[in-house]
C-alpha positions as CSV (number, residue, x, y, z in Angstrom):
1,X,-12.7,0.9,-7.7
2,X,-13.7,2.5,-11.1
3,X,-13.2,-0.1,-14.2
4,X,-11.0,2.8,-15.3
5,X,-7.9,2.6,-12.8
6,X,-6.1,-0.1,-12.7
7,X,-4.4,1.3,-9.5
8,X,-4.9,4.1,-7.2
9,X,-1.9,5.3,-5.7
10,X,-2.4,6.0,-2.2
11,X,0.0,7.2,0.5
12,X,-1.5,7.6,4.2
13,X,-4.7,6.2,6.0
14,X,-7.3,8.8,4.2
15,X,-6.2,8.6,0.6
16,X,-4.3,10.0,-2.1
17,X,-1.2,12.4,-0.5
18,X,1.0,14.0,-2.7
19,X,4.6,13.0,-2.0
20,X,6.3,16.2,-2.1
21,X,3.8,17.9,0.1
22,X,2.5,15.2,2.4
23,X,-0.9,16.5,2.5
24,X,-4.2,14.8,1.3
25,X,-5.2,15.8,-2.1
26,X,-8.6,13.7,-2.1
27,X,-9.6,11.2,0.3
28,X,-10.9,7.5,-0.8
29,X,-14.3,6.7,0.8
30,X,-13.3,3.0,0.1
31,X,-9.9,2.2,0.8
32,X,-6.7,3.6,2.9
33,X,-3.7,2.7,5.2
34,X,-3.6,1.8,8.6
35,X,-0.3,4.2,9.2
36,X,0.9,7.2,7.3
37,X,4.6,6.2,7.6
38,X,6.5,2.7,7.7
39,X,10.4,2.3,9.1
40,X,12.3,-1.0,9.1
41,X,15.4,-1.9,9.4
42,X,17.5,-4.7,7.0
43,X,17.4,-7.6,9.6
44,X,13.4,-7.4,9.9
45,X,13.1,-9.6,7.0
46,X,9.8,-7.8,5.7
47,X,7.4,-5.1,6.2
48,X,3.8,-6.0,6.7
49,X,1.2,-2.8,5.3
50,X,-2.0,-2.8,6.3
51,X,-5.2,-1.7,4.1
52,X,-8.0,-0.9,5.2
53,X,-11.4,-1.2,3.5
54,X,-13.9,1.5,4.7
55,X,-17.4,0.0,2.9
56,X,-19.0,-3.3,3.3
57,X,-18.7,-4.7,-0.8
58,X,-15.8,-6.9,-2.1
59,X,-13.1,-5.2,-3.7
60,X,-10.7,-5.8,-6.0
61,X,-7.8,-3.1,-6.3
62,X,-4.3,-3.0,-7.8
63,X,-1.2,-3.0,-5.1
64,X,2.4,-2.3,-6.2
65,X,5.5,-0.9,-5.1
66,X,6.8,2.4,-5.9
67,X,10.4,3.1,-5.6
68,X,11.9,6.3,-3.7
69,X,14.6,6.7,-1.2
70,X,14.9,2.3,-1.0
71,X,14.5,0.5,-5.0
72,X,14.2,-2.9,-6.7
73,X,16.2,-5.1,-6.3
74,X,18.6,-3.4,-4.1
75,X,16.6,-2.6,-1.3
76,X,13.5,-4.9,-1.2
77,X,11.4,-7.2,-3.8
78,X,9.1,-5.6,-5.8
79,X,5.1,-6.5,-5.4
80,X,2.8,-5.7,-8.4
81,X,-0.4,-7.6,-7.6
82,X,-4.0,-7.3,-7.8
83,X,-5.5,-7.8,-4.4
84,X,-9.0,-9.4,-3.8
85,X,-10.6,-8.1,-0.4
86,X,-13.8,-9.7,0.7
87,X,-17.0,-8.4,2.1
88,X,-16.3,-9.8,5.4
89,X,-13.0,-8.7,5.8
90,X,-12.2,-4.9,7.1
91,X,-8.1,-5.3,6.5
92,X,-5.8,-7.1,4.6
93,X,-2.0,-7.2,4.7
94,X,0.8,-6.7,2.0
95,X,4.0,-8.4,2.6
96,X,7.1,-6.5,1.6
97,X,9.9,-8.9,1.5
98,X,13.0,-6.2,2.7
99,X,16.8,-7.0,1.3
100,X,19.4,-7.8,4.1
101,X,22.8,-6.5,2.1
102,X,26.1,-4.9,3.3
């Protein structure tokens, strides 16, 4: 990614969406989501998301949770890492640890 962005915020498998709309603003040629939308329940445990690199170079990108309808701490564990994905590799996978409350 460009030495500029620390992250890029990206919602759905072909790039940037805008929340309120839910439409692709401007697709990333390098990087995505395997699925548009997630849903899990309390007693999963955790949420496993999948991204997908779409060019053959290493890359190092930013990850981190952004809270909306579920939020930190209440809800799940808040992830703010940067994420080294390999040349070799086509996919790697975020853990989202998910609260089990009342």
């Amino acid at each position: 990614m460009s030495s500029r962005k620390e992250f890029v915020k990206l919602k759905g498998s072909k790039g940037q969406i805008a929340h309120e709309e839910a439409k692709v603003e401007v697709e990333n040629d390098q990087i995505g989501f395997k699925c548009l939308h997630y849903s899990v329940t309390e007693s999963n445990g955790f949420v496993e998301i999948s991204i997908i690199k779409k060019v053959a170079t290493d890359l190092m990108i930013g990850v981190r949770t952004v809270a909306d309808t579920a939020t930190t701490p209440k809800d799940y564990i808040e992830f703010n890492e940067v994420i080294n994905i390999k040349k070799r590799d086509s996919e790697y996978k975020v853990k989202i640890e998910i609260i089990d409350d009342d």
